[in-house]
Z-matrix of the N, CA and C atoms (Angstrom, degrees):
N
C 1 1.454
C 2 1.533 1 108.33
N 3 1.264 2 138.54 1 100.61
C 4 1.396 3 156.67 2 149.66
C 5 1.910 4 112.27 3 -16.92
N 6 1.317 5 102.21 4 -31.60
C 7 1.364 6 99.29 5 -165.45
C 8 1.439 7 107.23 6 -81.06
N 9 1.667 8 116.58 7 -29.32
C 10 1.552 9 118.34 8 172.77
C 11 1.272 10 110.94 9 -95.22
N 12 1.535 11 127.32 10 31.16
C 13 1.121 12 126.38 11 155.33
C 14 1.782 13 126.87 12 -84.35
N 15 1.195 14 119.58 13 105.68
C 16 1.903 15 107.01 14 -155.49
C 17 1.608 16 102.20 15 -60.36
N 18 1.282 17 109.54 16 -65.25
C 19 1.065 18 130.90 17 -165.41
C 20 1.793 19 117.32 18 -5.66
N 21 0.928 20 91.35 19 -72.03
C 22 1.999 21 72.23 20 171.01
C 23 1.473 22 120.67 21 -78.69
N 24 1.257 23 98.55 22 -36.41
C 25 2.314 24 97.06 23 164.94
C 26 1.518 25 108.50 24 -32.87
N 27 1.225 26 104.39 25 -49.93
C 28 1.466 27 102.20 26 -142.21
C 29 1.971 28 99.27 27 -96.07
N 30 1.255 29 117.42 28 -18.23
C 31 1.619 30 119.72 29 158.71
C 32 1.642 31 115.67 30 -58.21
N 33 2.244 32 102.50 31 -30.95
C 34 1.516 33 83.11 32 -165.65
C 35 1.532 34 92.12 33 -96.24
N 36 1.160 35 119.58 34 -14.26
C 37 1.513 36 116.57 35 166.15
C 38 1.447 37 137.78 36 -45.74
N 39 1.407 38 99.64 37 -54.18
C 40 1.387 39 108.20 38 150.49
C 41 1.656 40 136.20 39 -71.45
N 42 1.568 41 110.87 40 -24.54
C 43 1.157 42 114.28 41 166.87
C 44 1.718 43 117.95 42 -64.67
N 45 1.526 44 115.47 43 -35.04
C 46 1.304 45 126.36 44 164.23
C 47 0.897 46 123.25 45 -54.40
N 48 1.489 47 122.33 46 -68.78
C 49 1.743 48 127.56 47 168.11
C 50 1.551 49 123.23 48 -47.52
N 51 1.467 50 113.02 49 -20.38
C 52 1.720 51 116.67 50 -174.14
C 53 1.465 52 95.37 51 -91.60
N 54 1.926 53 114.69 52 -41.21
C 55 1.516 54 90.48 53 176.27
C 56 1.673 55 136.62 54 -77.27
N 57 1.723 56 99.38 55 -2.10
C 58 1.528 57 103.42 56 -178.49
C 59 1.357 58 94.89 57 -101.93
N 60 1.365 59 131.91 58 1.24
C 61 1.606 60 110.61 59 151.46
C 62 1.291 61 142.90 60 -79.56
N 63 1.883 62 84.77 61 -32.63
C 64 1.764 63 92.79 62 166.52
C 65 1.015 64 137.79 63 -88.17
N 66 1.453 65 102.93 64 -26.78
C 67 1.505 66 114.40 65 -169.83
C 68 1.623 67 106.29 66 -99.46
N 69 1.413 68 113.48 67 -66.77
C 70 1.788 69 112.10 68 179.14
C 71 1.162 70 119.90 69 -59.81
N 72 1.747 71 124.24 70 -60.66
C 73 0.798 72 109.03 71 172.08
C 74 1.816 73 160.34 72 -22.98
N 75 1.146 74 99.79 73 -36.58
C 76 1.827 75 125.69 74 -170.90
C 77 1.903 76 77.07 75 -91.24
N 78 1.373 77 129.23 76 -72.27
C 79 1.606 78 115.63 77 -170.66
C 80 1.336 79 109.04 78 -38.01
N 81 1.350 80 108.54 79 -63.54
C 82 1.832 81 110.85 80 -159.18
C 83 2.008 82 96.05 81 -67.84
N 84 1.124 83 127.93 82 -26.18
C 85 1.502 84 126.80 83 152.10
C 86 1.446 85 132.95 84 -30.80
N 87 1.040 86 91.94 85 -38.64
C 88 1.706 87 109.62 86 -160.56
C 89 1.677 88 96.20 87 -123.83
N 90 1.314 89 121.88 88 39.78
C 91 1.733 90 122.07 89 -170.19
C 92 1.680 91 81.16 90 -105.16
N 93 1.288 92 134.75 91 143.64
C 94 1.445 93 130.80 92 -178.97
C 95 1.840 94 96.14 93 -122.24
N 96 1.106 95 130.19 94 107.77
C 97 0.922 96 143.40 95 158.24
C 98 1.926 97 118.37 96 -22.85
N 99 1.328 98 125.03 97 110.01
C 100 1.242 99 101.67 98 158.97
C 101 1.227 100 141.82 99 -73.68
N 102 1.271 101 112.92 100 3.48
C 103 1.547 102 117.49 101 158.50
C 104 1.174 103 126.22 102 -70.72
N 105 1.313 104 131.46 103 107.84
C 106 1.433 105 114.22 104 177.23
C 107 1.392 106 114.11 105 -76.69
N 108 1.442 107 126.05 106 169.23
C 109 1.427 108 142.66 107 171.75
C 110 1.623 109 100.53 108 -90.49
N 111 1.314 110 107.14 109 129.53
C 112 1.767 111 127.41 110 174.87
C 113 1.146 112 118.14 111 -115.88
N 114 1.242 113 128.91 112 136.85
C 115 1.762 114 116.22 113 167.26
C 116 1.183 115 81.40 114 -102.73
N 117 1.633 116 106.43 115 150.74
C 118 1.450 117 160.13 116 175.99
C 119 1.326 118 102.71 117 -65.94
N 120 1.081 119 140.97 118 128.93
C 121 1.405 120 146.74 119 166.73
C 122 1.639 121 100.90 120 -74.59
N 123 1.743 122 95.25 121 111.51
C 124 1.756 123 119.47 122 170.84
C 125 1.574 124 101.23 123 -43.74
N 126 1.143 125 152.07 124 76.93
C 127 1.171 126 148.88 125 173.06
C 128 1.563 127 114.36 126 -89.07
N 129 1.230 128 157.91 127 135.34
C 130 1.582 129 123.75 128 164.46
C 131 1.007 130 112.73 129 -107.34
N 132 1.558 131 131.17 130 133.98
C 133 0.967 132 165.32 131 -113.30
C 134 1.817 133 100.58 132 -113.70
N 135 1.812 134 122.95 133 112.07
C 136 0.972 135 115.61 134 -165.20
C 137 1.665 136 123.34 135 -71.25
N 138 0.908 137 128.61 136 97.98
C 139 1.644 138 129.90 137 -163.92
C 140 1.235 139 121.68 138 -81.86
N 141 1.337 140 149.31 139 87.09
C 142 1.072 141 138.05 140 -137.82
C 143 1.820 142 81.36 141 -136.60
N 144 1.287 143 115.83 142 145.23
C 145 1.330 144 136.45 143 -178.02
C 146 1.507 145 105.92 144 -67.89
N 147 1.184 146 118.83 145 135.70
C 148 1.528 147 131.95 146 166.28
C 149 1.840 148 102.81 147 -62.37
N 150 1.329 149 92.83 148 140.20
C 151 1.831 150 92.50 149 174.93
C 152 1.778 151 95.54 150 -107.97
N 153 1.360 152 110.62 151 123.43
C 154 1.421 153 100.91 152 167.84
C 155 1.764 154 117.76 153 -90.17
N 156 1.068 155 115.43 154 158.91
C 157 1.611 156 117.34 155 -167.27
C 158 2.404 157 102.59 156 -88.23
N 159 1.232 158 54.26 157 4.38
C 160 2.668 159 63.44 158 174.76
C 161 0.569 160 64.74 159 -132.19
N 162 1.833 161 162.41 160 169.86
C 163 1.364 162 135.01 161 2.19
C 164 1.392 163 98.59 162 -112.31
């Protein structure tokens, strides 16, 4: 059976994993988002009680 043979699986396995460590990895690392991150202005939020129409 060919399929439990490693020997070429396991060259392109490692050939895969060595090139997305060296090569993609560090690009898709260094991708800078154009969204920037904002903090929210601490405001507090006016809370006023629900009136129910039974109570």
């Amino acid at each position: 059976m060919p399929q439990l043979n490693p020997d070429p699986w396991f060259l392109i396995l490692s050939s895969t994993w060595l090139t997305y460590i060296v090569i993609l990895q560090p690009k898709i690392s260094s991708y800078l988002s154009m969204n920037h991150i904002t903090n929210k202005n601490s405001m507090t939020a006016n809370t006023n009680p629900w009136t129910w129409p039974w109570t």
